[in-house]
C-alpha atoms as one frame of an Amber mdcrd trajectory, in Angstrom:
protein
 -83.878  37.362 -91.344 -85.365  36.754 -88.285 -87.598  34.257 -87.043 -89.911
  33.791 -84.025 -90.303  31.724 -81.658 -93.109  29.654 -79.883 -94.683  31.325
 -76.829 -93.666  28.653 -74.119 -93.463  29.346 -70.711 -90.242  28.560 -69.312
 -87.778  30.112 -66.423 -85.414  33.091 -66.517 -81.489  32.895 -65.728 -78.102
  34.904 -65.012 -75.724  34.205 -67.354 -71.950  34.599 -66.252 -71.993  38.341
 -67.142 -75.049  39.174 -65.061 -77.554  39.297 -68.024 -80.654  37.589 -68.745
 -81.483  34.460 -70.541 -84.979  32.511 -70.811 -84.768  28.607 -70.424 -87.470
  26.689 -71.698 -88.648  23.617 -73.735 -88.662  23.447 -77.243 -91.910  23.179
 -79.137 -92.615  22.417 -82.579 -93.237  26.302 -83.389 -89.382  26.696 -82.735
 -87.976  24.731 -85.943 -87.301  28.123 -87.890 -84.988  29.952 -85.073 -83.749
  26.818 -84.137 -82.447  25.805 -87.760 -81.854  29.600 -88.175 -78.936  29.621
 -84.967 -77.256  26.231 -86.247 -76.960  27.769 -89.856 -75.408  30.791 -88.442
 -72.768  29.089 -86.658 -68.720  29.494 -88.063 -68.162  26.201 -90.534 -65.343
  25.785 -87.308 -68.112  25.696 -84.758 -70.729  23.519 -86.939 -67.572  21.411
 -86.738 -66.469  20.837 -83.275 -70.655  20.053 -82.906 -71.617  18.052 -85.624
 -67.958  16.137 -86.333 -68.718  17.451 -89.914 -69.761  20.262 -92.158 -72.662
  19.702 -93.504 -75.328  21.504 -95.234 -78.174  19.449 -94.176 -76.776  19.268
 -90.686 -79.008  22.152 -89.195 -81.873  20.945 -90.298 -81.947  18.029 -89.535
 -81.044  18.685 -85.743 -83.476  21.331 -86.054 -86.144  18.718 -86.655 -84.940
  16.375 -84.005 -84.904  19.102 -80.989 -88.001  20.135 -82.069 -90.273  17.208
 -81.952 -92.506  15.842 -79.407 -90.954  15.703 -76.376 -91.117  12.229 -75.110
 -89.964   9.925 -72.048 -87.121   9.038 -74.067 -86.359  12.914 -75.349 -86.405
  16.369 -73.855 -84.449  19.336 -75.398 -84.047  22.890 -73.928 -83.372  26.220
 -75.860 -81.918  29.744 -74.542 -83.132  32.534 -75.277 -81.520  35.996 -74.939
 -84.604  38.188 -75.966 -86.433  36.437 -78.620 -83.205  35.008 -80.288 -82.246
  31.409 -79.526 -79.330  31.680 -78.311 -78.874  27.968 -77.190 -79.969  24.612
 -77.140 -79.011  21.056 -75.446 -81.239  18.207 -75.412 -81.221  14.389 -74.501
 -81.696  11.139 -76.037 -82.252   7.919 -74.138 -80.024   4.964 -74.900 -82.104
   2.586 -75.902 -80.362  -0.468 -74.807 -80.049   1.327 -71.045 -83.408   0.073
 -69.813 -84.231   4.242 -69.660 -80.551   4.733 -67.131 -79.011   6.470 -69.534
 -78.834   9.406 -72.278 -76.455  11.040 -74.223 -76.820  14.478 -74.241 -75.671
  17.717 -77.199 -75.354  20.884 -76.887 -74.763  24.177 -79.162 -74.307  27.463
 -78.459 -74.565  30.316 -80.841 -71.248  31.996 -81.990 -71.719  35.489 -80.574
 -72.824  34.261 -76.831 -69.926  31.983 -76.248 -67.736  31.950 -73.248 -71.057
  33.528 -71.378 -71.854  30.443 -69.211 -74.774  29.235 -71.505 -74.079  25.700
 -71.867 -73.364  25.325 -67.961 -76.987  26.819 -67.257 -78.448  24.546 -69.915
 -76.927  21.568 -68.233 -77.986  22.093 -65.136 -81.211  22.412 -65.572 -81.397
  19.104 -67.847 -79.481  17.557 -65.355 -82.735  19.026 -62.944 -84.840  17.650
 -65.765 -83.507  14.038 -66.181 -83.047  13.397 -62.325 -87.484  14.070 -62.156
 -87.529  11.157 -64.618 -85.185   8.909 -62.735 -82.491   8.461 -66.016 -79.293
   8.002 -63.813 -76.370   8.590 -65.929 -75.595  11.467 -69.074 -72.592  10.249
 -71.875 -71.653  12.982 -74.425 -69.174  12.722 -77.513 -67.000  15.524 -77.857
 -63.689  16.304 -80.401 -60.989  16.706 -77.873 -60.356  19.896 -79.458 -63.798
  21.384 -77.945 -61.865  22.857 -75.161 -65.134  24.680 -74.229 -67.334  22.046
 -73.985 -65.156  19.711 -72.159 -64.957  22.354 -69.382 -68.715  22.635 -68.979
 -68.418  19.261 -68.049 -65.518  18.641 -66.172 -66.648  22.186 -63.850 -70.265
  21.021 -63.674 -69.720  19.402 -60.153 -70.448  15.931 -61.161 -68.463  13.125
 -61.398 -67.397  12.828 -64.907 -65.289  10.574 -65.973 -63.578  10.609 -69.801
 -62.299   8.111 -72.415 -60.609   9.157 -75.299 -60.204   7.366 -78.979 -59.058
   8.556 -82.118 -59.926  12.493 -81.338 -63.103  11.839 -79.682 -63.873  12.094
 -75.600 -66.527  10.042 -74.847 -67.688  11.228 -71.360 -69.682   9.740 -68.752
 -71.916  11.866 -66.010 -73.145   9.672 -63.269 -76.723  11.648 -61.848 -76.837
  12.361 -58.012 -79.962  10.988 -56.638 -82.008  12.190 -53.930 -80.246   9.338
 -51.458 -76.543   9.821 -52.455 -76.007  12.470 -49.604 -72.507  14.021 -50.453
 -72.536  13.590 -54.190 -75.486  15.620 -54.604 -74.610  18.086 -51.741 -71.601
  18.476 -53.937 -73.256  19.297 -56.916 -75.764  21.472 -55.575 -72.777  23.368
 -54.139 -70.991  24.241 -56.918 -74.225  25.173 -58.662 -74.775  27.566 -55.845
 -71.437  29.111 -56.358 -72.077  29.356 -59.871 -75.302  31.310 -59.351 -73.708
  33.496 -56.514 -70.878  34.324 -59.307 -73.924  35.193 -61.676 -75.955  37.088
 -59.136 -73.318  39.662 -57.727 -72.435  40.711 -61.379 -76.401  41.053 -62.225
 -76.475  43.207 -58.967 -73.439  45.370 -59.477 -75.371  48.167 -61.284 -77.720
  48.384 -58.724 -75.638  48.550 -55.866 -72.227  50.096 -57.418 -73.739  52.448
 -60.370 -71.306  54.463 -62.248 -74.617  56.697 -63.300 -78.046  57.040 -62.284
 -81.248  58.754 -63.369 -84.468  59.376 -61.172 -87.456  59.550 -63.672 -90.185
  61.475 -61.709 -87.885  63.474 -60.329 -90.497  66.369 -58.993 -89.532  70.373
 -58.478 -91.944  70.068 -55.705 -90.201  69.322 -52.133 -91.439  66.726 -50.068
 -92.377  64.538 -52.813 -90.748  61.218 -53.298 -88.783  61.660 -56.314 -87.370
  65.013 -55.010 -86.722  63.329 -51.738 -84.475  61.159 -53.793 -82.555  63.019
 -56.055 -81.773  65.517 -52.949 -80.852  62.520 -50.640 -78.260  60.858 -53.445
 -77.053  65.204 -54.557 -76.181  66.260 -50.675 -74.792  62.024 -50.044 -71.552
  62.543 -51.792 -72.301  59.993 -54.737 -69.963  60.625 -57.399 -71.209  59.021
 -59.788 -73.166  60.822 -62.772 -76.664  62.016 -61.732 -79.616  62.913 -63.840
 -83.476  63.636 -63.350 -86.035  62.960 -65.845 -89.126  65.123 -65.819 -90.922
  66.231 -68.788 -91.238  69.894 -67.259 -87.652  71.084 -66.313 -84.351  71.583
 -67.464 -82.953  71.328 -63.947 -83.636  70.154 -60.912 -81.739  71.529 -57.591
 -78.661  72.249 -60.213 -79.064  68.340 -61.570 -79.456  68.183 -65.166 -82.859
  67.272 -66.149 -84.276  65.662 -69.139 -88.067  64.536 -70.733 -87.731  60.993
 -70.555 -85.532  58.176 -70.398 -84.234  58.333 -74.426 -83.409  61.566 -74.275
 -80.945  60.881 -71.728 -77.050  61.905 -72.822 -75.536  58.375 -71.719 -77.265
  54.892 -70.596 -77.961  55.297 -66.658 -77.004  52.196 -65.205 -79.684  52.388
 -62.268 -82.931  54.410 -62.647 -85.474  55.372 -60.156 -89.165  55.512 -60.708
 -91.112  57.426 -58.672 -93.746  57.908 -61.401 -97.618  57.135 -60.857 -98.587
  53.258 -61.189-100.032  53.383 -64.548 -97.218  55.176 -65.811 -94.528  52.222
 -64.939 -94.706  49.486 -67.387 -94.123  52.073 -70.014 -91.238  53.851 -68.283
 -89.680  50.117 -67.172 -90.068  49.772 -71.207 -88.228  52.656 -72.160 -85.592
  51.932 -69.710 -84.719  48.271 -70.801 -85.056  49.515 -74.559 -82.292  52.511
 -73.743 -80.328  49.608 -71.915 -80.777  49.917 -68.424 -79.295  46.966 -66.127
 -80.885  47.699 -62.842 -84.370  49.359 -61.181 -85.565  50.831 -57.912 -89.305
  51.439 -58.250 -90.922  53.640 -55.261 -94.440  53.913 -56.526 -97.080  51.645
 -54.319-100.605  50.796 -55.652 -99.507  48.459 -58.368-101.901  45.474 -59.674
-100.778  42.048 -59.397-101.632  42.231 -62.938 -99.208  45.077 -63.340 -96.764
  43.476 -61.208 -96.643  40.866 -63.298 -96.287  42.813 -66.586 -93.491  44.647
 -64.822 -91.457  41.786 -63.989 -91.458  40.273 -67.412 -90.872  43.334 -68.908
 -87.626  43.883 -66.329 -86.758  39.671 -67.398 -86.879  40.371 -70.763 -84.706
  43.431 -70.939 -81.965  41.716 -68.269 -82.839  44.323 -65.525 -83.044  43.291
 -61.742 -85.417  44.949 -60.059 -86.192  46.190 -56.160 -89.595  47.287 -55.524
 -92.205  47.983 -56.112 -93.550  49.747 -53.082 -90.202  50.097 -51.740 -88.418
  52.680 -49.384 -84.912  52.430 -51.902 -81.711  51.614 -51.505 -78.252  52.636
 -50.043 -74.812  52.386 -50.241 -73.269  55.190 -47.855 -69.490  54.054 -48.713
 -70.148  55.289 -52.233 -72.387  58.515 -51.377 -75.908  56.712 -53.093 -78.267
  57.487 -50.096 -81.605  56.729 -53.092 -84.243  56.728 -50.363 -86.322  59.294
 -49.192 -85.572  59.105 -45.525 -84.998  62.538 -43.416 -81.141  61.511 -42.553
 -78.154  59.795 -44.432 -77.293  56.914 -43.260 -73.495  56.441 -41.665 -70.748
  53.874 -44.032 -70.222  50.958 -41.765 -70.380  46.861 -41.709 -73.800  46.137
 -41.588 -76.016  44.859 -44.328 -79.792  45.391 -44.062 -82.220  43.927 -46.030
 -86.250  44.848 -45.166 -89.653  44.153 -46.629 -90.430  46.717 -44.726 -88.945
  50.038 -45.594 -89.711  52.131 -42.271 -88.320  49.254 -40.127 -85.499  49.635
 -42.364 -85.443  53.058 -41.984 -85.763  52.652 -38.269 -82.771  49.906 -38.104
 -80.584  52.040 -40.307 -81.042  54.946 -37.627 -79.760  52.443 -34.716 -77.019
  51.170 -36.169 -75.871  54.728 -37.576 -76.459  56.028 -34.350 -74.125  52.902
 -32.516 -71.663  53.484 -35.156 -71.893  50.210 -37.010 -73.044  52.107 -39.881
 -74.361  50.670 -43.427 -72.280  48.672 -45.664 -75.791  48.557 -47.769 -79.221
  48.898 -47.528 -82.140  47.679 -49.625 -86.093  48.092 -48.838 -87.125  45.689
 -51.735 -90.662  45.911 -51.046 -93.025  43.627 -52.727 -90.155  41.529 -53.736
 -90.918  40.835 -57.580 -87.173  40.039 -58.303 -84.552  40.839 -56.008 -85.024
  39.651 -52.063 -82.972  38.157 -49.267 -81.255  35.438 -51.188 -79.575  37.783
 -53.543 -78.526  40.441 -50.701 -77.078  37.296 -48.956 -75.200  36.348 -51.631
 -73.885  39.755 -52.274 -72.705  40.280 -49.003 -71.298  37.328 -48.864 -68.809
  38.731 -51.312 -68.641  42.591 -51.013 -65.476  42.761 -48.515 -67.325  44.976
 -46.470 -70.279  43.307 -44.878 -69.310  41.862 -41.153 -73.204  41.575 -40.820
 -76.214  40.926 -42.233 -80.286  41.940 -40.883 -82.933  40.942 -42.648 -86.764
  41.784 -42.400 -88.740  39.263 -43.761 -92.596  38.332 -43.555 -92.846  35.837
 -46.646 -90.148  33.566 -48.387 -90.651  32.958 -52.158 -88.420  30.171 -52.044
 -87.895  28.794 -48.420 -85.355  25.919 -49.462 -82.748  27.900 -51.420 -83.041
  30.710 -48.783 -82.055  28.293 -46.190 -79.046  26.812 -48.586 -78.278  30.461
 -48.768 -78.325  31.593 -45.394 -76.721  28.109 -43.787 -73.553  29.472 -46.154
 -73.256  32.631 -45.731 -73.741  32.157 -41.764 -70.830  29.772 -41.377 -68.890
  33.426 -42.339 -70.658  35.730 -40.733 -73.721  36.625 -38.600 -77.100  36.976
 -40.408 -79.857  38.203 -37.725 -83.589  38.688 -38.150 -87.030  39.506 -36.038
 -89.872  36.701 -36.231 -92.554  39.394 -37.631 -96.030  38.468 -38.358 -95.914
  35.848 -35.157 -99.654  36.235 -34.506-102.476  35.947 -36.771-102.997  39.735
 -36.567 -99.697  40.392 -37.331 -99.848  38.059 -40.635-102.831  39.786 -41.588
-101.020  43.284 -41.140 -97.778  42.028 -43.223 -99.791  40.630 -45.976-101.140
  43.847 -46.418 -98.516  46.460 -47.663 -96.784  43.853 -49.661 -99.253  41.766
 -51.028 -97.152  38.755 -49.431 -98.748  36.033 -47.070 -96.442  35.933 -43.774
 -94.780  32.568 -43.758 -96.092  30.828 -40.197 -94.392  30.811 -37.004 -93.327
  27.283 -37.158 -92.008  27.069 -40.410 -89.879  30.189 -40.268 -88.427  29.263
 -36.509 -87.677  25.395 -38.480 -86.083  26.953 -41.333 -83.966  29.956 -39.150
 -82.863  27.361 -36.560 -81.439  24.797 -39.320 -79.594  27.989 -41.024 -78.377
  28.981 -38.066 -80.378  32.541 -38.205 -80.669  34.694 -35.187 -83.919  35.329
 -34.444 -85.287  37.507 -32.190 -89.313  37.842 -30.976 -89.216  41.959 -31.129
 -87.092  44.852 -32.750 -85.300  46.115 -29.016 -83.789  42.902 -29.103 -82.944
  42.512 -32.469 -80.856  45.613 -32.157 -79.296  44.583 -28.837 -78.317  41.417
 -30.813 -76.671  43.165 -33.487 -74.811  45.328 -31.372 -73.283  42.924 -29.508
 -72.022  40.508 -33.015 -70.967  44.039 -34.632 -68.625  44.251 -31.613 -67.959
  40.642 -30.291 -66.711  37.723 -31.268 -69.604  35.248 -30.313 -68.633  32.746
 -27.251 -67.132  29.654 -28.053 -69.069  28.341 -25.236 -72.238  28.982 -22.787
 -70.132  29.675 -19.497 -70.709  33.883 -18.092 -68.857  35.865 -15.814 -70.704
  38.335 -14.070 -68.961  41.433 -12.586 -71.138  44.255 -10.560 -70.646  46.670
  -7.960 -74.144  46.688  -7.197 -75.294  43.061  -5.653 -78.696  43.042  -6.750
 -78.340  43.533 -10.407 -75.844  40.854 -10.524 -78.309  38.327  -9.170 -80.575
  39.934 -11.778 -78.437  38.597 -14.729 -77.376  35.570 -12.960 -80.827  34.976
 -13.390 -81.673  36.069 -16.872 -78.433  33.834 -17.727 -79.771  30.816 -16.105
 -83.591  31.538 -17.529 -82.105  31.339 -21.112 -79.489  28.650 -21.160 -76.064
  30.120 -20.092 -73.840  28.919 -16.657 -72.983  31.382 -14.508 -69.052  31.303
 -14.144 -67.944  30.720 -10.256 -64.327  31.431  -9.485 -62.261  28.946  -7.941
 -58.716  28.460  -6.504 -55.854  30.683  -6.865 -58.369  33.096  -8.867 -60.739
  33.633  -6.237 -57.551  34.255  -3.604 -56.562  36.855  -5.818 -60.077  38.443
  -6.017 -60.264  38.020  -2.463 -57.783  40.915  -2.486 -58.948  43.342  -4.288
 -62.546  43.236  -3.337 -63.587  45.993  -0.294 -64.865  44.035   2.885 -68.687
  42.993   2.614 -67.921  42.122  -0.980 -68.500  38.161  -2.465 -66.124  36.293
  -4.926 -67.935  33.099  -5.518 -70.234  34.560  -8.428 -71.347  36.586  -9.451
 -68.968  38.625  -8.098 -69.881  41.203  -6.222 -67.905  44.231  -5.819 -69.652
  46.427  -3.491 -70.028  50.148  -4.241 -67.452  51.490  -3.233 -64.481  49.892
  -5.342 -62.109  51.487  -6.688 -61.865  52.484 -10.768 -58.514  50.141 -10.728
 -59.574  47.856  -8.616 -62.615  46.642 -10.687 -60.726  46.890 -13.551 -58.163
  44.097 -12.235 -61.129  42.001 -11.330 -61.957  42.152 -14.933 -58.997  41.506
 -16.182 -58.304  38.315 -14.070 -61.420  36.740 -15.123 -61.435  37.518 -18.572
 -58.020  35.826 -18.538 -59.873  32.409 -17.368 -60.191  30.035 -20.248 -62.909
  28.538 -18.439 -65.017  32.105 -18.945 -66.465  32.484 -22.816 -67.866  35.323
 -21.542 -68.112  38.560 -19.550 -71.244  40.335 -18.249 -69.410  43.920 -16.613
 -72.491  45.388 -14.596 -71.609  49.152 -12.814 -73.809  51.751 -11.524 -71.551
  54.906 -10.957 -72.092  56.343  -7.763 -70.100  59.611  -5.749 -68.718  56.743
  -3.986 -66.579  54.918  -6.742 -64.054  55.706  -8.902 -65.395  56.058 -12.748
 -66.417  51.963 -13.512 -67.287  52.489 -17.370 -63.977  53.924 -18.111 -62.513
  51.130 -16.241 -64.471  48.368 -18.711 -63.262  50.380 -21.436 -59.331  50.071
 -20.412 -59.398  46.619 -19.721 -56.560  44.783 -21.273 -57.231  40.942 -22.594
 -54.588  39.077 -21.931 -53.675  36.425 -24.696 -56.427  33.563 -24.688 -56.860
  30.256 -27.018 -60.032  31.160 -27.692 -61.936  34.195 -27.738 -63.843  35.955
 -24.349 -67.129  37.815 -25.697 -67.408  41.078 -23.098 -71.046  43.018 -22.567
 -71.456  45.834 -20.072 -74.873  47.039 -18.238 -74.664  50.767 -17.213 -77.761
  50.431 -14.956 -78.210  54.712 -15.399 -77.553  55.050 -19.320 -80.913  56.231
 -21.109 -79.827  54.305 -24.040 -81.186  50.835 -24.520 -77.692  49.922 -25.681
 -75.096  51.683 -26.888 -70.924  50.930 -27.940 -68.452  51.822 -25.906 -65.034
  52.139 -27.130 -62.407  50.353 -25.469 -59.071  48.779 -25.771 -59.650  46.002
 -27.438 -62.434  47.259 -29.786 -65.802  48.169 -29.088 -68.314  46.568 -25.679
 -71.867  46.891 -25.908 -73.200  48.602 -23.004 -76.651  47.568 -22.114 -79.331
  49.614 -19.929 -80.677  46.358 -18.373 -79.082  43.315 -17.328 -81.498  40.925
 -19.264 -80.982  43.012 -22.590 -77.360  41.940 -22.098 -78.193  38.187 -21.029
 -80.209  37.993 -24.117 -78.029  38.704 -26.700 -75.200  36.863 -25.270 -77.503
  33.935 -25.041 -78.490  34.127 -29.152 -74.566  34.594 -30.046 -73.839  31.889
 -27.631 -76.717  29.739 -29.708 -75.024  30.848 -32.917 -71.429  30.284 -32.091
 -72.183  26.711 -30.964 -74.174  26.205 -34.406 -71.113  27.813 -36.325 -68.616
  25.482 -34.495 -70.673  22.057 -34.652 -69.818  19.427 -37.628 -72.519  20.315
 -40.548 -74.194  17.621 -41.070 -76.247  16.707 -44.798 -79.642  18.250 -44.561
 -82.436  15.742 -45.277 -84.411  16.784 -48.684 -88.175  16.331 -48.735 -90.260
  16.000 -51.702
C-alpha cells in the first residue's frame, strides 16, 4: 500500500551512488508514509533504532516527526521519488538553555549503505547552526556499526561514551567564528559531494549507450548533426536514434520513441521542438535514463522549470537547454553539432556559450592540447561550472580547466570549488559581459543576468582564477600553462637577436608586474663570449642578428641554468643572416634546477598568434608578439605566487 506525501518544497541531493533524493521538512500530511517506512523496517533494524521491538513504536515516532515544527523541534524526511526513504529530526534538551539537542535518525531497509543518513545530517546540522543550538548528542547500540560511522565521518568533532551497550555521542556545532573547525567540516562535506557528483555525472560524460531522440534524416539539422558527429568520432559505445519516421538513420538503428528502445540509453539527446521536451524528458526518466543533453533553444522559464523537476525527480542531470553539447574525444562521443571533431588532449572546457566553446575547442585542437572534455551547458538548469570542476578534479586526465561564464548561480560554493581544484591545477577564464552592453548581450541567449565586473574579478582573484579581459589572451594563457610549469617567481630573462623587440618586452614585463632579469658576474663573462661584437649582455640581452644557431642556443642555456631566472622570454626573428634561432629554442637542454624555469618564445614573423613548439624538454609557446608573451607569463606568474602562498581561512559574510 502506498501512501502520499505532503507537497512541501524542499531541496534535491546526490546520494553516494549518484542518484537523486529530495530533502525537506516534514509536515503533518506526512504521518501515513512516515509510519508506513518505520513499519516496513526488519524487526533487526526497528531494533538497533528504537532499542526495542515494538508494535506501537512507528507510530508513535510517526506522530512525533510529524508535528509542528517548533524552536525546540525540526525533523527532515528523504525522499527517493515519492517514497520516504528517510528521516532524522531533533529535539532540544530542555535543561540546555536551547545549546543542545539530541538528534535520531532512520533509514529505510532497501536504501541503506547509500549515504542517506550523512546527507540528512548535514543539512540538520545546516539547520540547527541558523538557530544558534551549539551542540547534537545521539544514543546509539554499539552494535549500529552504520550509524556510528555517519557520525564519526561527518567531519565534526564527536566525541563517544559508552555504557552497558549504548554510545552516547556528543557533536560540538562549528560556528560562524570558529575558523578551522568549521573550515574542516565544510571540507569534508565538499569531498563528500564531489564523491556524489562525479558518480551522478559518469553517464553523461562516460556513457556505455546513447540515444539521440530527434534524430532527423534531413542533413544539416541538429539532431543529424549529432548522431553523424558521435557515428564518424569513434564512440564505441552503443548508439541509437529515435525518430518516429525511420528504421535507420545513416546505418544507426532507429526507433519511435524512447520505450521502444531495445536497452536503457544511459545519455539521450533531445533535439526535439520546445513543446515536445517535458514529455520526451518524461519518457526518458520513466525508461530510466541517468543523464540529458538538451539542444533545443526557445524554452519558457515556465518550461524550464517543469523540465528541471521533472529531470530531479527521475535522478537525471541535465546540460542544456539551449546548449551546443558535449564531448569527450578520448572515448569517440563528439555529441555536438560542430563542423570538426575535436582532438583527445588535457584540457577541460566548460562554456555558457557554445560557439565560444566551439571556437576554444578549435584553438586548443589546433595547438595540440586537445580536449580531455567539453560541455556547452547552456542555460545552466542543473549541471554548470561547479560540477565540471569537480569532475576534473578527479578524471586523471584534465591538466586544465577553461571556463566561460556570464552568471554564477551560486558564487560562494563556486569559489570553495575553484580555490580547490586550483591549488592542483590551472583553471582559466575571460571576464565576459565587462560592460553594460555586454551584460545586456549575455543575458540574452541564456536567460542569465551577467554577474558584475567587480564581483566576478573579487571572487576569481580570491580563487586564484586566471582571468583574462578578451579571448586572444585567454588562449595565449592557456597555451603557455598547457606547456609550462608556472614561475615560482616574477624575475624574466629576455633573449633576442633583434634589439628593439627585446626592449619591447622588457617593457610589457615591467608594465605588468614582472623584473627584467640582468646578468651579472661570471654569467655575463661567459655571455660576453659568445655574443658577436655590437651585441649587449646586461639585459635584455641582445644578440645581434647575426648569431649563430649554437651560439644563441648556449646563451639560453646559461641563463635558464640561473636560479635567479623563473623565467625565459626567447625572442628571434630569422633572417638570411643567422643560423635557424627557433630550432635552436627548441634544442635547448635545462640543466637540473631546484625549482622550475617557465620558457616562452616570440617568433616576430609567425602568422600564428601563438602556437607550440616542440622541444626537448616538452612543449614552448611561441608567441607572434612580445606583449602576448609578457602577458601570459605575467597571469601564471600571478597564479603560481597564489598557488605557493599559505591559504589563509576565508572570512564568511552573512
Amino acid at each position: 500500500m502506498s501512501h502520499r506525501v505532503a507537497a512541501t518544497a524542499g531541496v534535491y541531493a546526490l546520494l553516494a551512488d549518484g542518484s537523486t533524493v529530495q530533502i525537506r521538512a516534514a509536515a503533518a500530511g506526512d504521518f501515513a508514509a512516515v509510519k508506513a517506512m518505520h513499519e516496513a523496517m526488519s524487526p533487526d533494524n526497528a531494533y538497533l533504532r528504537f532499542f526495542s521491538t515494538s508494535r506501537t513504536a512507528a507510530e508513535r515516532e510517526a506522530r512525533r516527526v510529524t508535528r509542528e515544527p517548533r524552536a525546540d523541534h525540526a525533523a527532515l524526511l528523504a525522499l527517493y521519488g515519492a517514497e520516504v526513504v528517510g528521516v532524522a529530526s531533533y529535539e532540544v534538551v530542555p535543561s540546555s538553555g536551547g545549546k543542545t539537542a539530541e538528534v535520531a535518525f532512520a533509514v529505510a531497509d532497501t536504501m541503506h549503505h547509500r549515504g542517506i543518513a550523512t546527507l540528512l545530517l548535514e543539512h540538520l546540522v545546516s539547520l540547527a547552526r541558523a538557530r544558534r543550538i551549539e551542540s547534537f548528542i545521539a544514543e546509539t547500540l554499539s552494535e549500529n556499526i552504520s550509524m556510528l560511522h555517519v557520525f564519526s565521518d561527518a567531519g565534526l568533532a564527536a566525541r563517544s561514551a559508552r555504557a552497558e551497550g549504548v554510545v552516547t555521542i556528543t557533536i560540538p556545532l562549528p560556528a560562524d567564528d570558529t575558523g578551522k573547525q568549521l573550515e574542516d567540516y565544510l571540507d569534508t562535506v565538499a569531498l563528500r559531494e564531489r564523491s556524489a557528483n562525479v558518480a551522478s555525472l559518469r553517464p553523461v560524460f562516460d556513457p556505455k549507450s546513447v540515444a539521440v531522440v530527434g534524430a532527423s534524416r534531413r542533413r544539416g539539422t541538429v539532431g543529424r548533426s549529432v548522431l553523424d558527429n558521435i557515428r564518424t568520432c569513434g564512440y564505441q559505445g552503443q548508439l541509437y536514434a529515435v525518430n518516429p519516421n525511420a528504421s535507420q538513420i545513416s546505418g544507426v538503428p532507429c526507433f519511435p520513441d524512447v520505450a521502444s528502445l531495445p536497452e536503457t540509453p544511459e545519455l539521450a539527446l533531445l533535439a526535439v521542438p520546445p513543446l515536445a521536451v517535458p514529455d520526451v524528458a518524461e519518457a526518458c526518466g520513466a525508461r530510466g535514463v541517468r543523464g540529458l543533453v538538451v539542444f533545443t533553444t526557445g524554452i519558457g522559464t515556465a518550461e524550464s522549470a517543469d523540465l528541471l523537476a521533472i529531470c530531479r525527480r527521475h535522478g537525471m542531470r541535465l546540460i542544456g537547454p539551449n546548449c551546443f553539447g558535449i564531448a569527450v574525444p578520448g572515448i569517440g562521443l563528439d555529441a555536438t553539432f560542430a563542423a570538426a571533431h575535436p582532438a583527445a588532449g588535457t584540457a577541460g572546457l566548460v562554456m555558457q556559450s557554445g560557439g565560444i566553446g566551439f571556437a576554444m575547442v578549435d584553438h586548443l585542437s589546433r595547438l595540440g592540447i586537445g580536449i580531455s572534455s567539453f560541455a556547452s551547458v547552456g542555460s545552466k538548469l542543473d549541471v554548470s561550472s561547479n560540477d565540471m570542476l569537480m569532475w576534473w578534479e578527479q578524471d586523471g586526465q584534465t591538466k586544465l580547466a577553461v571556463l566561460y561564464i556570464e552568471s554564477f548561480g551560486n558564487p560562494r560554493k563556486f569559489a570553495r570549488t575553484a580555490r580547490r581544484v586550483g591549488a592542483r591545477l590551472p583553471v582559466l577564464t575571460v571576464h565576459a559581459g565587462r560592460s553594460e552592453a555586454g551584460q545586456q548581450a549575455a543575458a540574452s541567449p541564456t536567460a542569465a543576468i551577467a554577474t558584475s565586473l567587480v564581483s566576478r574579478e573579487a571572487l576569481f582573484e580570491q580563487a586564484g582564477i586566471i582571468a583574462t579581459p578578451g579571448f586572444g589572451e585567454l588562449v595565449e594563457a592557456t597555451a603557455l600553462l598547457a606547456a609550462q610549469p608556472p614561475p615560482v617567481g616574477r624575475s624574466v630573462a629576455i633573449v633576442s637577436n633583434v634589439g628593439g623587440a627585446g626592449v619591447l618586452a622588457a617593457d610589457a614585463c615591467t608594465d605588468l608586474g614582472l623584473a627584467v632579469y640582468h646578468p651579472r658576474g661570471q654569467l655575463k663573462r661567459k655571455l660576453h663570449a659568445l655574443v658577436p661584437g655590437g651585441g649587449v649582455v646586461a639585459g635584455p640581452v641582445d644578440t645581434t642578428a647575426t648569431v649563430s644557431r649554437d651560439d644563441f642556443r648556449q646563451v639560453l642555456e646559461l641563463i635558464a641554468a640561473d636560479e635567479d631566472v623563473d623565467a625565459l622570454i626567447a625572442l628571434v626573428l630569422p633572417t638570411g643572416a643567422t643560423g635557424d634561432l627557433v630550432a635552436a629554442i627548441q634544442e635547448v637542454a635545462i640543466e637540473r634546477r631546484q625549482s622550475p624555469i617557465t620558457l616562452t618564445a616570440v617568433v616576430l614573423n609567425q602568422t600564428e598568434a601563438v602556437r607550440l613548439l616542440d622541444a626537448k624538454n616538452g612543449k614552448v609557446p611561441a608567441y607572434g608578439y612580445p606583449e602576448a608573451a609578457a602577458g601570459a607569463l605575467a597571469r601564471a606568474a600571478r597564479y603560481g605566487e597564489w598557488r605557493s602562498a599559505p591559504h589563509t581561512r576565508v572570512p564568511g559574510f552573512s
